[in-house]
C-alpha positions as CSV (number, residue, x, y, z in Angstrom):
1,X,-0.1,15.5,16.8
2,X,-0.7,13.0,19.8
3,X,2.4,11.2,20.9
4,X,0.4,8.0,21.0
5,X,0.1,8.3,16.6
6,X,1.9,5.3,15.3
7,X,2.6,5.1,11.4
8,X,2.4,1.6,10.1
9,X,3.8,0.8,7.1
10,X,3.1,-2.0,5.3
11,X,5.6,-3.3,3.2
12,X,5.2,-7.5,2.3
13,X,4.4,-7.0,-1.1
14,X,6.4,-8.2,-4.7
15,X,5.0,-5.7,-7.0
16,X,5.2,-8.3,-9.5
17,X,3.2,-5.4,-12.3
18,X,6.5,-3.9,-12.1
19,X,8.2,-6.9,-13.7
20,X,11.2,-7.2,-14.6
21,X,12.6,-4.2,-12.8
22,X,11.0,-5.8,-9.9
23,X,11.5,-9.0,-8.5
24,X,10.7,-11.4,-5.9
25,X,14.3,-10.5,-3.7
26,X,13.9,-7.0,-4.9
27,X,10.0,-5.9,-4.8
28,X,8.3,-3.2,-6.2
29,X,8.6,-0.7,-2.7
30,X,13.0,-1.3,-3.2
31,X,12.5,0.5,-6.9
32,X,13.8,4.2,-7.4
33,X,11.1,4.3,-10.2
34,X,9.8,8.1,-9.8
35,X,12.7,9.5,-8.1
36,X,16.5,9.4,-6.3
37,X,15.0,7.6,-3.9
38,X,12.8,4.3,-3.0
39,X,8.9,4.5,-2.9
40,X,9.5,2.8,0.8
41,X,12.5,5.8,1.6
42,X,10.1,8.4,0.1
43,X,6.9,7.0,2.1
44,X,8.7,6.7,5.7
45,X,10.2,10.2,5.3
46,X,6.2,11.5,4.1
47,X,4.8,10.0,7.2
48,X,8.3,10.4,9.8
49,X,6.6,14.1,10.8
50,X,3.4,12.7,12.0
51,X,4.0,10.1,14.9
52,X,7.7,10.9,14.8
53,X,10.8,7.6,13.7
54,X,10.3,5.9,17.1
55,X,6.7,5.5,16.6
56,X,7.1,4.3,12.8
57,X,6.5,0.3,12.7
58,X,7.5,-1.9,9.0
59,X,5.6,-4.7,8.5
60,X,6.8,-6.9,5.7
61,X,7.6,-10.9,5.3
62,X,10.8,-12.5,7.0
63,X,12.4,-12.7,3.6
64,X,12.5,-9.2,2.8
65,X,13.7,-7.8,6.3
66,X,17.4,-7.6,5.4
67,X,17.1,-5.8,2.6
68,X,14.1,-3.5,3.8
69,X,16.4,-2.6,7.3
70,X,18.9,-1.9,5.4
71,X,17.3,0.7,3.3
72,X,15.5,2.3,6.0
73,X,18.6,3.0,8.6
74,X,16.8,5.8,9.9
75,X,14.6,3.8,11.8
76,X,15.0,2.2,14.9
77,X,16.4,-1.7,14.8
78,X,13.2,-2.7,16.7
79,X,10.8,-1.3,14.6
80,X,10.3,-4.2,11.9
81,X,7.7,-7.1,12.1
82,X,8.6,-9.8,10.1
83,X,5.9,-12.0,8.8
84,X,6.6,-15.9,8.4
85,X,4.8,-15.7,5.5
86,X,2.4,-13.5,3.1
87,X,-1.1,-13.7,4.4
88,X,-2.7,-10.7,3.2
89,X,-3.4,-7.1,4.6
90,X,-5.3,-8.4,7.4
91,X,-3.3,-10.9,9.3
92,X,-0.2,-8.1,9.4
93,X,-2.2,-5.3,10.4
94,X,-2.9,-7.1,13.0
95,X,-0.2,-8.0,14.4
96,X,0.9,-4.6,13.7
97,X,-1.9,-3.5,16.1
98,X,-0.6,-6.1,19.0
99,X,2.8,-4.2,18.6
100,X,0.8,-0.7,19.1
101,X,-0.9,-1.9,21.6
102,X,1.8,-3.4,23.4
103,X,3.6,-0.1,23.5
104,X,0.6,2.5,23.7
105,X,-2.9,0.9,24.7
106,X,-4.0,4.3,23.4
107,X,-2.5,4.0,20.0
108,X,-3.9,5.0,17.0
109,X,-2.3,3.6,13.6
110,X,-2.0,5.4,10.4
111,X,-1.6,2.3,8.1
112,X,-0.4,2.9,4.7
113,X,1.0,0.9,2.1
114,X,5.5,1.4,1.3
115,X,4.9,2.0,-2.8
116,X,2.1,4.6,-2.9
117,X,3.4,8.4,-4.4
118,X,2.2,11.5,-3.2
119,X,2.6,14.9,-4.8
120,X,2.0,17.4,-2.3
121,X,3.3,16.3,1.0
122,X,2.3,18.9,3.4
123,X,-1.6,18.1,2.5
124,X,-1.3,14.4,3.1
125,X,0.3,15.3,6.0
126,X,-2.5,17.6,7.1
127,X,-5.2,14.9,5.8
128,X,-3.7,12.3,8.0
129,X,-3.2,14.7,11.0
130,X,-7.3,15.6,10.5
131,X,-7.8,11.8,10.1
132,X,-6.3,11.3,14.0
133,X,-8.8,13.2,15.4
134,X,-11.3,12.0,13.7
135,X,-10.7,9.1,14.4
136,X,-10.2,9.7,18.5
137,X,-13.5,11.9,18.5
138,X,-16.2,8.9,17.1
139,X,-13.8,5.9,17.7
140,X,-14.4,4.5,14.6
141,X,-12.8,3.3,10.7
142,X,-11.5,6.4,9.1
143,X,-10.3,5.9,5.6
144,X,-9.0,8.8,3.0
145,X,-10.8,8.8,0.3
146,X,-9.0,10.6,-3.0
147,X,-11.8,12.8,-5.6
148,X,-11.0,10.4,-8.4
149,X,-9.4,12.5,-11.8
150,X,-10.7,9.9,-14.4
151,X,-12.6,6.4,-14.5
152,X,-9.8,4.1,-13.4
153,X,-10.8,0.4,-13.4
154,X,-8.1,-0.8,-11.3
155,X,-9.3,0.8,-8.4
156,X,-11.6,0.2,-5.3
157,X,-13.9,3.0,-4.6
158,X,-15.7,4.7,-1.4
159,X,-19.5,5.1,-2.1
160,X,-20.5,8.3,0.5
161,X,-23.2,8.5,2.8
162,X,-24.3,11.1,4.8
163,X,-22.2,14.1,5.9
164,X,-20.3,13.7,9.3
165,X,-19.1,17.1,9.6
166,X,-16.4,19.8,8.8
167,X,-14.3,20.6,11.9
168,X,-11.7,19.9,9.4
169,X,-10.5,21.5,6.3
170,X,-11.4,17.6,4.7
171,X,-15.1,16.9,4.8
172,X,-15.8,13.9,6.6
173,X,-18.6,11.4,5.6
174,X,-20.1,8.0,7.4
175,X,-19.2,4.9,4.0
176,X,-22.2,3.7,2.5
177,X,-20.7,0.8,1.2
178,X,-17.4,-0.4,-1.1
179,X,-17.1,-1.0,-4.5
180,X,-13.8,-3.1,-5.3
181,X,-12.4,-2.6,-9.2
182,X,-15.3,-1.7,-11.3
183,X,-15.9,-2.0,-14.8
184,X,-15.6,1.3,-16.8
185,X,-18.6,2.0,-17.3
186,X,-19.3,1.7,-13.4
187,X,-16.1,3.8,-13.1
188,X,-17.9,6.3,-15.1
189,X,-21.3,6.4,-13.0
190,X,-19.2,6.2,-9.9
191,X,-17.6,9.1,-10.4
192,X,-20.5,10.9,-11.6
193,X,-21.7,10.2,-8.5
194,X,-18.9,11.8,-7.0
195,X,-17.5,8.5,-5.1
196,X,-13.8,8.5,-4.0
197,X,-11.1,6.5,-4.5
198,X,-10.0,4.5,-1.6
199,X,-6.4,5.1,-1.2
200,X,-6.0,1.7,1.1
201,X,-4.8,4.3,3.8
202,X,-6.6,3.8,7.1
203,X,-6.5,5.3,10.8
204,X,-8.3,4.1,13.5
205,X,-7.5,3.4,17.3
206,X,-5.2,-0.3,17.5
207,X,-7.6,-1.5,20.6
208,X,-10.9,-1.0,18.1
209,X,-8.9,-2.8,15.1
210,X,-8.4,-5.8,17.3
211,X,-12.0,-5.6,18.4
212,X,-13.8,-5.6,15.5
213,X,-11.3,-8.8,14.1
214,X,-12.5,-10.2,17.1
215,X,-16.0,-9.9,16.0
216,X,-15.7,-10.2,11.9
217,X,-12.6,-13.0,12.1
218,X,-12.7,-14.7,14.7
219,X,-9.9,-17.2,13.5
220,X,-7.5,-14.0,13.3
221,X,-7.9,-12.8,16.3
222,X,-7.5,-16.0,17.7
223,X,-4.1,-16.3,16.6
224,X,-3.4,-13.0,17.2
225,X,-4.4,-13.7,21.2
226,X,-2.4,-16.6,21.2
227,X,1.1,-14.8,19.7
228,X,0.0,-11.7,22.5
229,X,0.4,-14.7,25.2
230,X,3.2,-15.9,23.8
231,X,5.2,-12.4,23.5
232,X,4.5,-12.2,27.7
233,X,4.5,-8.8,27.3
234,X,7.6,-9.1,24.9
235,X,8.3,-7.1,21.8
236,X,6.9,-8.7,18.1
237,X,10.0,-7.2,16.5
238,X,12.7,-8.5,18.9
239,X,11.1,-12.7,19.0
240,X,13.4,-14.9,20.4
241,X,12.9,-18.8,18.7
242,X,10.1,-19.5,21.6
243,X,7.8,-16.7,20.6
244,X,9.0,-16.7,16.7
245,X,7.7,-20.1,16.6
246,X,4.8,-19.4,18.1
247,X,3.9,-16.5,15.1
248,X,4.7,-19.1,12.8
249,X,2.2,-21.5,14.2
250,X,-0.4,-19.3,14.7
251,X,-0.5,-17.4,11.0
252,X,-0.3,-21.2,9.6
253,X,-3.9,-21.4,11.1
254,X,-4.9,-17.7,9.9
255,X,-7.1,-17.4,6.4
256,X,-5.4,-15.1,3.8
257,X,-7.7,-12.3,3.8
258,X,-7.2,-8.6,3.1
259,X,-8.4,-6.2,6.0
260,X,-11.0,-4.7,3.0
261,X,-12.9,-7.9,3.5
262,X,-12.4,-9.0,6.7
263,X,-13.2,-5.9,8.8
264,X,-13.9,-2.8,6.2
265,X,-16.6,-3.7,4.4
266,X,-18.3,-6.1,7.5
267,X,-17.7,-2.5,9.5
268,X,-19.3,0.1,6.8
269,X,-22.5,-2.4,6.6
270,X,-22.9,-1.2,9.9
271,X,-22.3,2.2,9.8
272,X,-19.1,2.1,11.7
273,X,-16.7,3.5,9.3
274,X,-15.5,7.2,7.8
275,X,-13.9,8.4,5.0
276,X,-12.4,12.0,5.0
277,X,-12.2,13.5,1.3
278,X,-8.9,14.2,0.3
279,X,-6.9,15.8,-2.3
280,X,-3.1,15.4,-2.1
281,X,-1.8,14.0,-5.7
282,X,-1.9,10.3,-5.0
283,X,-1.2,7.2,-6.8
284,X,-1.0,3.8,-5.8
285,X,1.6,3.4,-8.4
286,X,0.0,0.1,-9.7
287,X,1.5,-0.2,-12.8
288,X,3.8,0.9,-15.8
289,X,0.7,2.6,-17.1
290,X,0.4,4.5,-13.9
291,X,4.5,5.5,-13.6
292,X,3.6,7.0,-17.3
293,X,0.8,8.9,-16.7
294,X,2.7,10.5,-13.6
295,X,6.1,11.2,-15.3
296,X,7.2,14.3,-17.6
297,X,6.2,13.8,-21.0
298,X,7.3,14.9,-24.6
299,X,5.1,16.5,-27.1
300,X,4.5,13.2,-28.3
301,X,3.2,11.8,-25.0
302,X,6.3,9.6,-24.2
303,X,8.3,9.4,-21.0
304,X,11.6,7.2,-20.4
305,X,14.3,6.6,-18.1
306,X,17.7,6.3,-19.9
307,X,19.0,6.8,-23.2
308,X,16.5,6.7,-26.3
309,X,15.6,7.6,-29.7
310,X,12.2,8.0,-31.3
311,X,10.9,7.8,-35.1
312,X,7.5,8.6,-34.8
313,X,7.1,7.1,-31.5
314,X,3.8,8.3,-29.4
315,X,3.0,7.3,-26.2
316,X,5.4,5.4,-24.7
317,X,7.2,4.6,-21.4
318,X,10.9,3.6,-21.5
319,X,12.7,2.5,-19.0
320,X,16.3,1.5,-19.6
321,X,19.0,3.4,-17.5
322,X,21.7,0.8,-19.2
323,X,21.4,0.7,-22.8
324,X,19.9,3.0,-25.7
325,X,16.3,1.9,-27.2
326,X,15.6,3.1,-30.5
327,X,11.7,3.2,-31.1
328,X,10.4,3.2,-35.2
329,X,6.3,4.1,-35.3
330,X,5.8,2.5,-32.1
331,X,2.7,3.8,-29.9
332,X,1.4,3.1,-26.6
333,X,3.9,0.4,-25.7
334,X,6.4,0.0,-22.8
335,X,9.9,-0.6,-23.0
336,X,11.7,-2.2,-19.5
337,X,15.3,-3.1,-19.8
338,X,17.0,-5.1,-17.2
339,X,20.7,-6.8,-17.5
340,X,18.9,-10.3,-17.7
341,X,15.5,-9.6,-19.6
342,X,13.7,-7.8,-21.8
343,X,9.7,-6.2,-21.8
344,X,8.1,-4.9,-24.6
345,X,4.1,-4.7,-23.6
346,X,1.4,-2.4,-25.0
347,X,0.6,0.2,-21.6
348,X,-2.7,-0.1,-21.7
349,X,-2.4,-3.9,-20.2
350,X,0.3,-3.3,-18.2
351,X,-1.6,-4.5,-15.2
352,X,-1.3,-8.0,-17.2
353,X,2.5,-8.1,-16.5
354,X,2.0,-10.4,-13.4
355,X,0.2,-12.8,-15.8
356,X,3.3,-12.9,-17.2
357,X,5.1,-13.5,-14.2
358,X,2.6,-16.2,-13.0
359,X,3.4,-18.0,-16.4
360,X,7.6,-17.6,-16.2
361,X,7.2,-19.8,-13.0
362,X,4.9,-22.5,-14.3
363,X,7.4,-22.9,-17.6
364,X,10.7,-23.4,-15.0
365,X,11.8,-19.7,-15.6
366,X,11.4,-18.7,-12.0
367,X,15.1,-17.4,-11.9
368,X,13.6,-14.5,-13.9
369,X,11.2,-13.5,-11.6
370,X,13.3,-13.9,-8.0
């Protein structure tokens, strides 16, 4: 692996599908929901063997630093880029790429999201290790694309063009274009058509990153210029108040944007990004729905977490490590016990939970939700 591979981890979001487990001072990427350990711990140790600790960046908002430093003691102090505030994927990778580029104009990012699960390590690890030097060979967007296992709506999928090549034990194609949550019977003709999943896990050189935003957003990169004059050749992660003003100013100014629209789709229209087909057991663990479908089942297709008891109960996810649940003819329902509240959902609209979230905060329940 080249010594100039950064791993970029991007961890600003609330995960608020995952309410009331999760919350907005505990998000979604703290939770120990598949394992021991954190979907953060277990993605920084997945991607720790590629560009090695020193070389693996956090990017997440100011509020959550504390608490994300602390569980991740492994890595270096000056390896976390807080954010003044949320502004989508686009505005943080970027400034991840500043960082990059500050310490390695040769680097090339792996970005990845903190709360994604994989199953088999040692081929994501050879995907993303493929994905590198694909990457340094044609200089341009490479994104893994996952063979999709069933129609799943929730989704954004990777429409294939022609056939790059196969130096690699992944097949690498040129993107045709993006399709972003499709209805099922899209999903269905999608897949038929044998698109991919796209994982939201990119690699491409930091110095073409922060051309192309110069070209597709020219408001980001703006901003971003301005905060790279600032820093005066300083680190991002270590700002004294001069330069940490500075980054508030300038992403004040910057449209919240994720880097799908501003930069991956502009780039695929113009032939100008990859995709390398993978097949690692991957999940972007998007909801109670998905944590069911991944966890060991009973005969009767339920899965829990904690102390329960089922009277003809099918197909259900319980979680609720500190009390028991008794379930009587209940199917296809969730079941999330916290010390404060209570949810009781069907599964198959799980992915409505942050409704519920949104709606706690407009009827002055928000101390539920932080």
């Amino acid at each position: 692996m080249p010594n100039h591979c950064f791993s970029v981890i991007i961890a600003g979001g609330k995960g608020t599908r995952f309410w009331p487990l999760s919350r907005a001072r505990h998000p979604k990427q703290l939770l120990k929901i598949l394992s021991g350990k954190s979907l953060i711990v277990e993605t920084a140790e997945r991607v720790n063997a590629l560009g090695g600790r020193r070389q693996t960046l956090v990017v997440t908002i100011a509020d959550q630093l504390t608490a994300l430093s602390r569980e991740l003691r492994d890595l270096p102090k000056n390896n976390f880029l807080a954010e003044p505030e949320g502004k989508n994927t686009a505005p943080c990778i970027g400034l991840a790429a500043l960082e990059t580029v500050r310490r390695d104009p040769a680097g090339v990012m792996i970005v990845l999201p903190a709360d994604h699960w994989v199953r088999d390590n040692a081929a994501f690890r050879r995907t993303l290790k493929n994905a590198v030097a694909l990457a340094e060979r044609h200089d341009r967007l490479v994104t893994i694309g996952i063979r999709p296992e069933y129609p799943e709506t929730g989704y954004g999928y990777i429409v294939k063009d022609k056939l790059l090549e196969t130096k690699t034990s992944s097949a690498a194609f040129v993107v045709k274009r993006f399709t972003e949550k499709p209805t099922l019977p899209l999903a269905r003709n999608l897949i038929r058509r044998r698109a991919l999943w796209n994982s939201g896990i990119f690699v491409w050189k930091a110095s073409t990153l922060l051309e192309l935003l110069a070209r597709y957003q020219p408001t980001i990169a703006a901003g971003l210029e301005s905060i790279r004059r600032a820093a005066a050749g300083k680190s991002l992660a270590k700002p004294d108040p001069k330069l940490r003003a500075a980054i508030a100013r300038e992403y004040k100014k910057m449209p919240n944007l994720s880097i799908d629209y501003a930069v991956m789709e502009k780039a695929g229209a113009e032939g100008k990004v990859l995709t390398l087909e993978a097949d690692f057991g991957w999940s972007d663990v998007g909801s109670w729905a998905a944590v069911h479908r991944m966890m060991k089942k009973d005969d009767s297709g339920n899965a829990s977490r904690g102390r329960w008891l089922g009277l003809d109960a099918k197909n259900c996810l319980i979680h609720a490590p500190g009390r028991l649940v008794v379930l009587l003819g209940i199917e296809n329902t969730v079941v999330v016990d916290t010390p404060d509240a209570l949810l009781v959902g069907a599964l198959d609209r799980s992915q409505e939970v942050r409704d519920l979230v949104d709606a706690l905060n407009r009827r002055g329940l928000g101390s539920y939700t932080t």
